[in-house]
Residue, then its C-alpha position, 0 to 999 in steps of 0.5 A: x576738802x573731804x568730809x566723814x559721814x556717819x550712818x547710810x540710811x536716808x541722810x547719810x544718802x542724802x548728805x553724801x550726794x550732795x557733798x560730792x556735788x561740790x567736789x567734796x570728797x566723802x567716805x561714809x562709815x555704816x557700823x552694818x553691813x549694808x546701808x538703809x538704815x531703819x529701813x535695813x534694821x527693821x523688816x517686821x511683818x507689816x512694816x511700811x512708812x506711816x508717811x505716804x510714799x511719794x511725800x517720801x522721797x528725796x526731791x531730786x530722785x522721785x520714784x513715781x513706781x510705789x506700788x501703794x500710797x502708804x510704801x512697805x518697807x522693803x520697797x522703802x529699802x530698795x528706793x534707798x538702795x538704787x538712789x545709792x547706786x545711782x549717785x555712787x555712793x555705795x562705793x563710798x561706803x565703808x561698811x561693818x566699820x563703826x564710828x567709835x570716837x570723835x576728837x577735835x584737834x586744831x583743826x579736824x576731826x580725828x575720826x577712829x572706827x571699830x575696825x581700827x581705821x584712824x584718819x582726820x577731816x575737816x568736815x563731820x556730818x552725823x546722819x544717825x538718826x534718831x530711832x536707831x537703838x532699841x529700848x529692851x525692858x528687863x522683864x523678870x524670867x525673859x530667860x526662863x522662856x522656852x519659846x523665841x522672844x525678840x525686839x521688832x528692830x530685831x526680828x528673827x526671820x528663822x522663827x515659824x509664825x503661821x499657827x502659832x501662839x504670839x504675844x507682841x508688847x506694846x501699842x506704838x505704830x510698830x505694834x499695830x503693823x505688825x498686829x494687821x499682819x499677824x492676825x490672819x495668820x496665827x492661832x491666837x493673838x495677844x496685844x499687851x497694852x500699856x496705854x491706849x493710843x489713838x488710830x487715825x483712820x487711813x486707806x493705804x490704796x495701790x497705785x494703779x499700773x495707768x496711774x504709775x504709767x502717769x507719773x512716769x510720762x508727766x514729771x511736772x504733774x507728779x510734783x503737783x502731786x507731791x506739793x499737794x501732799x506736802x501742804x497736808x504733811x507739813x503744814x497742816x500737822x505742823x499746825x495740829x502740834x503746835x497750836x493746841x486749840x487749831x483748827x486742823x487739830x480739831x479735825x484730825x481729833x474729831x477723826x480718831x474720835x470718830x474712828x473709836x467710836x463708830x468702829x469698836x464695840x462698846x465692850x473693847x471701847x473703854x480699853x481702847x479710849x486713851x486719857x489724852x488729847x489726840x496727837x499728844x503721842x505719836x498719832x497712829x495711822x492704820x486702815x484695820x487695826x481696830x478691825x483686826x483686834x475684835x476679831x475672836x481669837x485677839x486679846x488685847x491684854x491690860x493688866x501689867x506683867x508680873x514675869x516671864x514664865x518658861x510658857x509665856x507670861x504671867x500678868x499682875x491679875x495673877x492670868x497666866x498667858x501662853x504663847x510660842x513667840x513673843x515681840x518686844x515692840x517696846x521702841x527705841x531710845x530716842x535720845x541717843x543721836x550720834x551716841x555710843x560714839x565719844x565725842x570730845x570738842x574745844x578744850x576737851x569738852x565731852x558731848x555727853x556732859x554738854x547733853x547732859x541731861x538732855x540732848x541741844x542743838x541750835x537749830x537742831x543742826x551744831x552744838x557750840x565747841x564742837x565746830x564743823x560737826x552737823x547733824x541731820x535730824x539732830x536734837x529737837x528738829x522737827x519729828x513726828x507725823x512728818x517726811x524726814x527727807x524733807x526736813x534732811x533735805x532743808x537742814x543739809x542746804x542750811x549745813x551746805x550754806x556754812x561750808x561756803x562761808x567759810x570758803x568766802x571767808x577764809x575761815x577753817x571752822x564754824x559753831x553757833x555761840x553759846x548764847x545763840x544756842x541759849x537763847x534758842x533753846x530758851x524760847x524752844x522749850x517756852x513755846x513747848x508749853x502751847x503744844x499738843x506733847x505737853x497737854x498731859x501724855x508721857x510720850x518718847x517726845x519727852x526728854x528727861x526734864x519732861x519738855x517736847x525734844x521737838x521743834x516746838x514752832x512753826x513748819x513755816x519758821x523752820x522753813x525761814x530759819x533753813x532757808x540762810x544762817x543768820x551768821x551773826x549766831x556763829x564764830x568763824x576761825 
C-alpha cells in the first residue's frame, strides 16, 4: 500500500498526512527544491493571502499565532513548513525531482521523474495546484530593455527598488499587493492597465498579543472564531457567484461601488470604473489601493503597449514611458493542473487529447479511464474568493472514502464512468449561465469554449456531494 503525491504545496501537505494516517506509505515528489508551493514561488513585495488567515489553515493544525487577519506570505510559508515538520512529512519528500510522466499498466501507475527515478503505485494524487505557471506575454523589444524585467511569480530579489522608476502590468490582486507596497518606496510608479477591476475595501488589522494569547488558552473559542469566518468565505460568496440577482451579491456590489466612488477623485474615477458587474473577475481585495494610486508620483497608464523600448516602454498613444524595473503581473495559466507531466490512462488514452479543449473532471476529483488518480483542487472545483484548504480538505475525504471501498471490495482500481462525468459536466456548464462569471467579463475563470472552469453550483451541494461518493458513478475492477 503506497501512494505517489505530486507538488508539496498546501495539498500535497494535506494529502500526505492524511494518507499516512492509514498507513499508506507516501513519497511526495516537488520539482523545487523546497515545498510550499505558490507560497515558495511567489515572494513579491506585498504578498499575503486575500483569504483571512485563521480561515487559512488546515483544520487539524490551527495556528492562533497570525500576526494579522489577512496573513503575508512568508508567514504563510512557515505555517506550511512547521505543519510539515510536525507530521513527518518533509522527510517524504524527494525534492528537485519533477513528475515528467504518468503511465497506466494493469494495475499501477509507472511514475517516472526528471531525475531518472522510475517506480510504480497503486495510488496517484495530483496536488499541483491550479496557479502554478506563469502566463509571460511576448512583447516586441522585452529584449531590447536595459533595466530588470521579471514575472511576480518570479521575482528577482537582487534587484534595488528604493528610488527607482518601476512599471508593473497588470491589474489583478497580484498587481495591486505589490502597487500598496512599492508606492512609498520608488520614485515614481506606473500601473498599466488593461481593464478595471473592482477593489472590495477590506482592513487587514494585527492581532493583538492578548487576542494571540486568547486563541492559544481557549481551542473551543478559536473554532468559534473560524466557523464564523467560514459562514462568510463560503457560504455568502458561494451565494454571490452563483446566484446573480442574490442578496449577498448585491451587498458586496454595492460595497466596491461605494468604495469607487467615495474614494477616488472624479478624474482617475472613470479609468478605474470597470464595465462588469462586480465579482465577475476575481474580486480584488485591498484596504489602500485606490489611496495609494492617487498619490502624485503614480500613473495608472491605459493606453495599450506598443513595444519595449532599451529605457522602457512605448504606448499605443506613441508616450514613451521610462522605468529602471519593470513587473510582468500578467498571471498564470490556469488550465494547466497536473501538466507538463504525460499522462496515458486505459488503453493508452492520452490526458491531454481527454482535456481537450478543456480541462474535465467528475466532480473536480477523477477523469474516466485514468483509475486511481485524484486530483485536489482539480478542474472546475470550487475557486475564487474561497479557502482552498477548506475545499482540499473535503475533496481528500471524498478521495480517502474511495480507497476504502475498494479495500471493502476487494477491488485494485476505481474511476467515475464516462456518463456520470457527462451528465455532471453537462449540468456544470448549463447552471454557469446563472452565474456572475458569465454576465459579460473576459476573466481567467473562463476556459477555451468561454464557460466558468468552476463549481457553478451551491457551496452547500458541494459540501453534500463531499460528503460520501455515490458508488453508482464508478467502476470498481
Amino acid at each position: 500500500m503506497k501512494a505517489a503525491v505530486i507538488g508539496s504545496g498546501m495539498a500535497g501537505i494535506l494529502a500526505a498526512i492524511e494518507l499516512k494516517k492509514v498507513g499508506i506509505e507516501v513519497v511526495v515528489f516537488e520539482k523545487a527544491s523546497r515545498l510550499g508551493g505558490t507560497w515558495r514561488d511567489n515572494s513579491y513585495p506585498g504578498l499575503s493571502c486575500d483569504v483571512p488567515a485563521h480561515s487559512y489553515t488546515f483544520s487539524f493544525a490551527r495556528n492562533p499565532e497570525w500576526s494579522q487577519h489577512y496573513a503575508p506570505g512568508p508567514e504563510i510559508r512557515e505555517y506550511f513548513e512547521r505543519v510539515a515538520d510536525e507530521f513527518g512529512i518533509t522527510t517524504c519528500i524527494r525534492f528537485n525531482s519533477e513528475v515528467v510522466s504518468l503511465v497506466w499498466e494493469d494495475t499501477r501507475w509507472k511514475l517516472e521523474t526528471s531525475d531518472g527515478f522510475v517506480d510504480e503505485f497503486p495510488y496517484v494524487f495530483a496536488a499541483t495546484g491550479v496557479l502554478h505557471h506563469p502566463n509571460v506575454p511576448e512583447f516586441d523589444g522585452i529584449e531590447e530593455f536595459g533595466g530588470a524585467v521579471f514575472h511576480s511569480a518570479q521575482w528577482d530579489h537582487s534587484v534595488p527598488l528604493d528610488g527607482k522608476k518601476i512599471a508593473v502590468i497588470g491589474t489583478g490582486s497580484t498587481a495591486v499587493q505589490i502597487t500598496s507596497a512599492l508606492v512609498d518606496r520608488v520614485s515614481e510608479f506606473a500601473l498599466f492597465q488593461r481593464s478595471a477591476q473592482w477593489v472590495l475595501p477590506a482592513p487587514n488589522p494585527k492581532f493583538s498579543d492578548e487576542e494571540r494569547a486568547e486563541f492559544r488558552s481557549d481551542p473551543e473559542a478559536h473554532e468559534e472564531y473560524v466557523r464564523e469566518l467560514a459562514i462568510t468565505m463560503f457560504q455568502r460568496t458561494s451565494s454571490a457567484v452563483t446566484e446573480l440577482n442574490s442578496i449577498e451579491h448585491q451587498k458586496i456590489a454595492a460595497l466596491c461601488r461605494r468604495n469607487l466612488n467615495t474614494v477616488v477623485n472624479d478624474d482617475l474615477r472613470e479609468h478605474l470604473t470597470p464595465d462588469y458587474e462586480p465579482m465577475c473577475k476575481r474580486l480584488i481585495v485591498s484596504p489602500d489601493f485606490y489611496e495609494k494610486i492617487q498619490r502624485p508620483h503614480v500613473q495608472l497608464v491605459t493606453s495599450g503597449i506598443d513595444r519595449f523600448t532599451s529605457t522602457g516602454i512605448r504606448t499605443n498613444d506613441g508616450t514613451e514611458h521610462e522605468f529602471d524595473v519593470i513587473v510582468l503581473s500578467t498571471g498564470f495559466r490556469s488550465d494547466q493542473f497536473i501538466r507538463p507531466t504525460r499522462v496515458v490512462g486505459v488503453d493508452h488514452v492520452d490526458l491531454d487529447d481527454v482535456w481537450s479543449p478543456t480541462p474535465l473532471a467528475y466532480l473536480s476529483v477523477m477523469v474516466p479511464g485514468f483509475p486511481n488518480l485524484f486530483m485536489l483542487n482539480g478542474p472546475n472545483g470550487p475557486i475564487g474568493n474561497f479557502s482552498l484548504i477548506e475545499i482540499a480538505e473535503r475533496q481528500m475525504s471524498y478521495c480517502m472514502q474511495l480507497i476504502s471501498e475498494l479495500g471493502r471490495s476487494g477491488a485494485q482500481a476505481v474511476a467515475p464512468t464516462a456518463g456520470a462525468t457527462e451528465a455532471f459536466e453537462d449540468e456544470r456548464r448549463a447552471a454557469a449561465q446563472n452565474t456572475i462569471w458569465m454576465s459579460g467579463c473576459n476573466s481567467w475563470y473562463l476556459d477555451a469554449t468561454g464557460v466558468p472552469a468552476s463549481w457553478t453550483f451551491s457551496y452547500d451541494r458541494f459540501v453534500d456531494e463531499m460528503n460520501a461518493p455515490d458508488l453508482s458513478a464508478f467502476v470498481l475492477s
